[in-house]
TORLUM-778016 format. One record per residue: residue in one letter; x, y, z of N, C-alpha, C in turn. Coordinates in pm, 1 decimal. Layout:
# TORLUM-778016
type|nX|nY|nZ|caX|caY|caZ|cX|cY|cZ
A|X|Y|Z|X|Y|Z|X|Y|Z;
...
This chain:
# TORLUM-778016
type|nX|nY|nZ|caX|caY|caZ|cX|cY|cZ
X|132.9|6047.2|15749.6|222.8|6026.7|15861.0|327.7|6137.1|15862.7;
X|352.7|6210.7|15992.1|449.2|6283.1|16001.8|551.2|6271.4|16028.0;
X|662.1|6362.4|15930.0|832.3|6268.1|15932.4|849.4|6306.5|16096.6;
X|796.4|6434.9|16193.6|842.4|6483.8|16317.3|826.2|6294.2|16427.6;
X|917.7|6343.2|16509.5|904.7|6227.7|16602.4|818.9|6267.3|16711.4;
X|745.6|6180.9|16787.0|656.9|6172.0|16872.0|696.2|6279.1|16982.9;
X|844.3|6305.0|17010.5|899.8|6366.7|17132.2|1059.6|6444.8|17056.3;
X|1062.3|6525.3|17144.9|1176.3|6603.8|17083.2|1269.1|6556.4|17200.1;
X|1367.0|6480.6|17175.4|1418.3|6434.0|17218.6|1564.6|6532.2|17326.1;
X|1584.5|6615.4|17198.7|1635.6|6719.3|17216.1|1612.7|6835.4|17343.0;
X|1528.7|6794.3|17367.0|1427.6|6882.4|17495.9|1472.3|6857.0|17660.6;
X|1525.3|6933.3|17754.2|1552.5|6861.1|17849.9|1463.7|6816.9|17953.1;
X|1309.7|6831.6|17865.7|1166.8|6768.9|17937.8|1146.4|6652.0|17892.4;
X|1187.4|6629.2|17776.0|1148.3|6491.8|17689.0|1134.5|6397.4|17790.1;
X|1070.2|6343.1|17785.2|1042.4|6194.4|17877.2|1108.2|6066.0|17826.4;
X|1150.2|6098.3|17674.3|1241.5|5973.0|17611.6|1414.4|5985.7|17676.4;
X|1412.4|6115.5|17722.3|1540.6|6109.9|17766.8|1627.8|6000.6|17912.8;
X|1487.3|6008.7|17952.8|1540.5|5898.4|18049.5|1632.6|5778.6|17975.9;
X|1525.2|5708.1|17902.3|1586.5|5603.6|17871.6|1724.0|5634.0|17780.5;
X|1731.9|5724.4|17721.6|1871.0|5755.5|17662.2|1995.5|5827.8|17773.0;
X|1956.4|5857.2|17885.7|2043.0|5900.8|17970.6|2068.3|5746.4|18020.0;
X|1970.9|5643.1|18097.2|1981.7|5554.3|18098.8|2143.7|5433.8|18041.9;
X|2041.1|5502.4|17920.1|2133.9|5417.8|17782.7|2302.5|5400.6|17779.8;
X|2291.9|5533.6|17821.7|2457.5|5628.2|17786.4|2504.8|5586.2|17947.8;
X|2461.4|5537.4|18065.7|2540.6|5521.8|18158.7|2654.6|5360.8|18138.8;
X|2729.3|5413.9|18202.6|2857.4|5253.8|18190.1|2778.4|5166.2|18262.2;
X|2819.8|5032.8|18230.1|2779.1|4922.2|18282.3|2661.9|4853.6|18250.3;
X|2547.7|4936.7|18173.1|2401.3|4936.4|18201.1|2404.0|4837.3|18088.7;
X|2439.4|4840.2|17956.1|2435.4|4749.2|17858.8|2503.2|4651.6|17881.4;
X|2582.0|4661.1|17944.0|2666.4|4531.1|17963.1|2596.9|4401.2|18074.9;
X|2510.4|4445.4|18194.0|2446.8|4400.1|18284.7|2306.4|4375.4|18176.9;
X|2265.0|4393.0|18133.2|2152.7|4394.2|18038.6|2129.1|4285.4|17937.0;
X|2318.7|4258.7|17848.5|2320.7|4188.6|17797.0|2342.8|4027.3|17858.0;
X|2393.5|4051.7|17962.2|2438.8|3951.1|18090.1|2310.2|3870.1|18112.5;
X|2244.3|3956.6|18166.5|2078.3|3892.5|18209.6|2014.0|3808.2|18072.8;
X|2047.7|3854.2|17996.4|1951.7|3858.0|17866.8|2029.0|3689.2|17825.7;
X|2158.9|3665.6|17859.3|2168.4|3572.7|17820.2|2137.0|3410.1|17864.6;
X|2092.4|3414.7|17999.2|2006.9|3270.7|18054.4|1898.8|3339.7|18166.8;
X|1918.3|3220.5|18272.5|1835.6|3264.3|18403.9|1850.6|3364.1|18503.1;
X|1793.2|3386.5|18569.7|1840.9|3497.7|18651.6|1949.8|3461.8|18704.5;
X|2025.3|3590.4|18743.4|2174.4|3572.8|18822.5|2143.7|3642.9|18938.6;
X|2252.4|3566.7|19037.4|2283.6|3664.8|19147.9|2386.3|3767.0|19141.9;
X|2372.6|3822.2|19265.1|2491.0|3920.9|19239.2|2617.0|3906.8|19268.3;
X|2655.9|3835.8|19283.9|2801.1|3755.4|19310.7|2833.7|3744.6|19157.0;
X|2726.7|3663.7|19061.5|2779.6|3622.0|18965.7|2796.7|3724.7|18841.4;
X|2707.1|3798.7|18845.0|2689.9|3937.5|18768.4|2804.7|3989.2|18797.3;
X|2887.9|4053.3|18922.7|2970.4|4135.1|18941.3|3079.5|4023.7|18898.7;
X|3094.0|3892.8|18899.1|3232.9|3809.8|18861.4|3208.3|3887.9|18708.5;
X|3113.3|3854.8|18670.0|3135.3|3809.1|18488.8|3134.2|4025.3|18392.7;
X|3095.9|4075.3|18454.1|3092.4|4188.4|18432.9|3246.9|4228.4|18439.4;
X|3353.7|4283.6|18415.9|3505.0|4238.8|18434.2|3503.5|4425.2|18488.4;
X|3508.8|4442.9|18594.7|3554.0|4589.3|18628.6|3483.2|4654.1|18707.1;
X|3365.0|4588.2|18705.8|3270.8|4678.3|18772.1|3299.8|4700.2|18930.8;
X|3292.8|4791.7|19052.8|3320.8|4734.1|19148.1|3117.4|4725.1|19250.2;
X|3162.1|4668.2|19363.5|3051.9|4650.2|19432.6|2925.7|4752.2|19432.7;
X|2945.9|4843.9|19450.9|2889.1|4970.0|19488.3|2850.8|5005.5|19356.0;
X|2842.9|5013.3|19206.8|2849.7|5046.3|19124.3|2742.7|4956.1|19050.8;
X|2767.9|4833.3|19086.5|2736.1|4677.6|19054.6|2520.5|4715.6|19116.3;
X|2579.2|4774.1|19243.1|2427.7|4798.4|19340.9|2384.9|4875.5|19306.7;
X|2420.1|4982.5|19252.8|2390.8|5124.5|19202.0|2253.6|5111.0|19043.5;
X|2367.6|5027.7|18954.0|2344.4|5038.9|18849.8|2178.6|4903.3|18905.5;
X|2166.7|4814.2|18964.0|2076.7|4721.3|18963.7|1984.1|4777.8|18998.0;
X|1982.3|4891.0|19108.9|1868.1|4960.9|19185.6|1823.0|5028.4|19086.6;
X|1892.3|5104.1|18982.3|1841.2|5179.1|18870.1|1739.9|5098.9|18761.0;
X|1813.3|4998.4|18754.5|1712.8|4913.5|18648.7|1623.8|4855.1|18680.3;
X|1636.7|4818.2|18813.2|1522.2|4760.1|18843.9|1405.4|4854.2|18847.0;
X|1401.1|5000.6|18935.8|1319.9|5124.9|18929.6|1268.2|5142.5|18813.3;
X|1418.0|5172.8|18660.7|1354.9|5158.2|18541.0|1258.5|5045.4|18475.3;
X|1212.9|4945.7|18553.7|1114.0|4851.4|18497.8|1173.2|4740.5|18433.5;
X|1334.1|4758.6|18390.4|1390.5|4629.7|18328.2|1495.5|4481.4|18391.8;
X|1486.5|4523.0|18500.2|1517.5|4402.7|18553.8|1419.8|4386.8|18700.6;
X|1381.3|4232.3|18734.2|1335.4|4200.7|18840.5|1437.3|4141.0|18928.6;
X|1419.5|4204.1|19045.1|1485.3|4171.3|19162.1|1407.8|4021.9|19257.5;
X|1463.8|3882.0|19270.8|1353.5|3826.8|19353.8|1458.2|3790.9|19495.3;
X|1374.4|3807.7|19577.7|1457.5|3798.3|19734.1|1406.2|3646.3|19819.5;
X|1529.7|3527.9|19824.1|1420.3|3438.4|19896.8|1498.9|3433.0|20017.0;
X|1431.1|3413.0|20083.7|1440.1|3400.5|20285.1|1522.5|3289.5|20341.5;
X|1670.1|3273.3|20274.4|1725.1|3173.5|20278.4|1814.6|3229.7|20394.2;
X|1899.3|3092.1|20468.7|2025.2|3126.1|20482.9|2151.4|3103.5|20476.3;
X|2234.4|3172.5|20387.4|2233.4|3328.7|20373.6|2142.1|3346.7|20263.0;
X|2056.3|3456.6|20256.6|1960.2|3506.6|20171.3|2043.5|3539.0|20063.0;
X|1952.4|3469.3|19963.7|1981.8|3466.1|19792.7|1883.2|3573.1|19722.2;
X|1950.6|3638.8|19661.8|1860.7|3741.7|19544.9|1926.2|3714.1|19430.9;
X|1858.5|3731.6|19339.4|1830.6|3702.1|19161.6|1803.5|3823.7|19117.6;
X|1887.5|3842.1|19017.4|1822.6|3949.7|18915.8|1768.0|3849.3|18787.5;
X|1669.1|3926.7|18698.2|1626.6|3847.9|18574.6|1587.0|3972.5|18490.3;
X|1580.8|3927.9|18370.8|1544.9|4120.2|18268.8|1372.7|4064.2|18323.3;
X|1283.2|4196.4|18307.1|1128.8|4195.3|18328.4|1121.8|4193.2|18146.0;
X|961.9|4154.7|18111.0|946.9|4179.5|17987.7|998.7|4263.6|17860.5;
X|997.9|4417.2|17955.4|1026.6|4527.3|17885.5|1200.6|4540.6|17850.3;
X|1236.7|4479.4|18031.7|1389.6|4442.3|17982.8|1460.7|4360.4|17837.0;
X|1365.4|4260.4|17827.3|1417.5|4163.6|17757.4|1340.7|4217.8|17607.9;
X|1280.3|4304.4|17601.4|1258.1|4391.4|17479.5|1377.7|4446.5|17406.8;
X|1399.2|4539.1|17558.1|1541.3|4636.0|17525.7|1641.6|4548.7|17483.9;
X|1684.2|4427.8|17529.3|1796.8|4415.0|17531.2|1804.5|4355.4|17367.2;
X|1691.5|4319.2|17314.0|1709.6|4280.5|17166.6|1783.4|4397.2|17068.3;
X|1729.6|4519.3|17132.4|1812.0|4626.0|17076.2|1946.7|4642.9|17136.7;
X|1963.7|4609.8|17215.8|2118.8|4623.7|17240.1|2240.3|4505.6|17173.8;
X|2132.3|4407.7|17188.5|2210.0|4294.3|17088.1|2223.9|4322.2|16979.9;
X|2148.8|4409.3|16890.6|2121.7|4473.4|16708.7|2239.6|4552.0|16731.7;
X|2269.9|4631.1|16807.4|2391.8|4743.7|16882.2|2532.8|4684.5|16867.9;
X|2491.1|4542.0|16923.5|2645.9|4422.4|16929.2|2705.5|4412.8|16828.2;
X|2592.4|4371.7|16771.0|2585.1|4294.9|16616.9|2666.2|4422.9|16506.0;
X|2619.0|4511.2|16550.8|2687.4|4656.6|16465.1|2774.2|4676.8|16470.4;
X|2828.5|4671.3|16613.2|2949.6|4718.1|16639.9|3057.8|4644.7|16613.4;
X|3042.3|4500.9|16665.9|3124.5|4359.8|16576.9|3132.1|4356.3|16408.0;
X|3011.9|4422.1|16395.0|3042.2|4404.6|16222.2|3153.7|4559.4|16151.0;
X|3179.0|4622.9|16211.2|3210.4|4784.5|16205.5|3322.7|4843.1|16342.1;
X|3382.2|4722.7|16369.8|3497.5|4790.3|16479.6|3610.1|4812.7|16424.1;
X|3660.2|4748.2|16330.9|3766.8|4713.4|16240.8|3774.4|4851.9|16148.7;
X|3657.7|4906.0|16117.1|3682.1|5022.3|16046.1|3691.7|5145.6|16150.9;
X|3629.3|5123.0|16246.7|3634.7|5241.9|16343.7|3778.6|5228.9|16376.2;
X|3859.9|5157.3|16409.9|3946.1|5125.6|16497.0|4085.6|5187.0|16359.9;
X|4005.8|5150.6|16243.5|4083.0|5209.6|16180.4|4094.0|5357.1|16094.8;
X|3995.1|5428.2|16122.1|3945.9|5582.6|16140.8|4032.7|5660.9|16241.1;
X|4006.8|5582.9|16332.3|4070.5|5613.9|16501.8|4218.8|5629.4|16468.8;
X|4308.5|5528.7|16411.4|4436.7|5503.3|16350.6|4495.5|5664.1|16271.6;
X|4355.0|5646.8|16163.9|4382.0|5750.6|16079.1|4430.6|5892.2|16137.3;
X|4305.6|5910.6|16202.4|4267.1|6045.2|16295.8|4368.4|6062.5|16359.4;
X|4500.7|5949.5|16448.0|4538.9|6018.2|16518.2|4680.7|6004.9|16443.5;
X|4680.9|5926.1|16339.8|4823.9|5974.0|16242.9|4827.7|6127.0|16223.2;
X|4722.2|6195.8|16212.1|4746.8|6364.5|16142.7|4779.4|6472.8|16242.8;
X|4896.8|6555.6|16176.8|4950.2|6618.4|16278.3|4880.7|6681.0|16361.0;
X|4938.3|6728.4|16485.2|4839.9|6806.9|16553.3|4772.2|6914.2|16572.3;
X|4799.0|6997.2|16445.7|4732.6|7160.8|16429.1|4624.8|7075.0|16351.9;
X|4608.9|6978.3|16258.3|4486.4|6946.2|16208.2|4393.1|6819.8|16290.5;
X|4422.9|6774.8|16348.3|4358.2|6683.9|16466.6|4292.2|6724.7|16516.7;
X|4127.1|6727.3|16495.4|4044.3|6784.6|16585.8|4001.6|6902.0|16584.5;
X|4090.8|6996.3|16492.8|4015.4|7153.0|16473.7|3948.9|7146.2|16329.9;
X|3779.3|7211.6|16376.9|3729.7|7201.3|16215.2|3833.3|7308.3|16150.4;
X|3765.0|7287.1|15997.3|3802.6|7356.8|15888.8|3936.6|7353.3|15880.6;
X|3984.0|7249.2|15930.0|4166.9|7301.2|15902.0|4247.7|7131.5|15826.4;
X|4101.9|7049.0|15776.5|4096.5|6949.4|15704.3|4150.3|6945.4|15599.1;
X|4233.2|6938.4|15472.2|4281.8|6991.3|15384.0|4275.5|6874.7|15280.9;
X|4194.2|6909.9|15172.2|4190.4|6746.2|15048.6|4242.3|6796.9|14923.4;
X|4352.5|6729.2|14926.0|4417.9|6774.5|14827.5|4401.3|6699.0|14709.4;
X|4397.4|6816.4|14586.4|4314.6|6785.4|14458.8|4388.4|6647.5|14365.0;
X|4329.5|6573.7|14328.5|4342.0|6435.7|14258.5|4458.4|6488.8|14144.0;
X|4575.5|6407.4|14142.6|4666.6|6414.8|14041.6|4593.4|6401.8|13905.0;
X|4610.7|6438.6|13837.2|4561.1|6411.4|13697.5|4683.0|6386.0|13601.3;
């Protein structure tokens, strides 16, 4: 077995990049994890419980996922006409990984948050410029 990965991800042909451009847009995990947690929603209720999102953004991001294969859109002929989003199979794949993602980040915010603390205690000629890190040698 070869340690190389299937796709160079790195590549701006890669075909895995979708889903990591995907990945990296706002809102997308958060609508993902939403679905993932009961029956389908409408979009009234998605955009309540999502805290920020606005309308247009809300439509944006659904048309995308749905195209991407992970959420189903169903339209019934009511009136006023009701639509549902629900994750599709592949959705509700992904979103197990985004929950493993949750789970990480809840277990590991407390230290980030306190990195973040660190980082921005240090003055500002060393904040952010490499090599200008300075570890000073252990008292003996």
């Amino acid at each position: 077995m070869s340690d190389q990965p299937a796709y160079d991800v790195y590549s701006r042909d890669c075909p895995a990049r979708l889903f990591f451009d995907r990945l990296a847009e706002r809102w997308v995990l958060l609508i993902i994890n939403l679905l993932r947690q009961g029956d389908a929603q409408r979009f009234s209720e998605i955009k309540r419980r999502v805290n920020g999102i606005s309308q247009k953004v809300l439509s944006q991001k659904l048309k995308q996922l749905e195209r991407d294969g992970l959420i189903a859109r169903t339209l019934y002929p009511e009136v006023p006409v009701r639509v549902e989003y629900r994750l599709t199979p592949l959705g509700g794949s992904f979103a197990e990984t985004i929950d493993q993602v949750g789970q990480w980040a809840e277990q590991n915010v407390e230290q980030m948050q306190r990195a973040q603390a660190q980082y921005d205690a240090q003055p500002p000629a060393q904040a952010g410029e490499p090599g200008l890190h300075f570890i000073r040698p252990a008292q003996e």
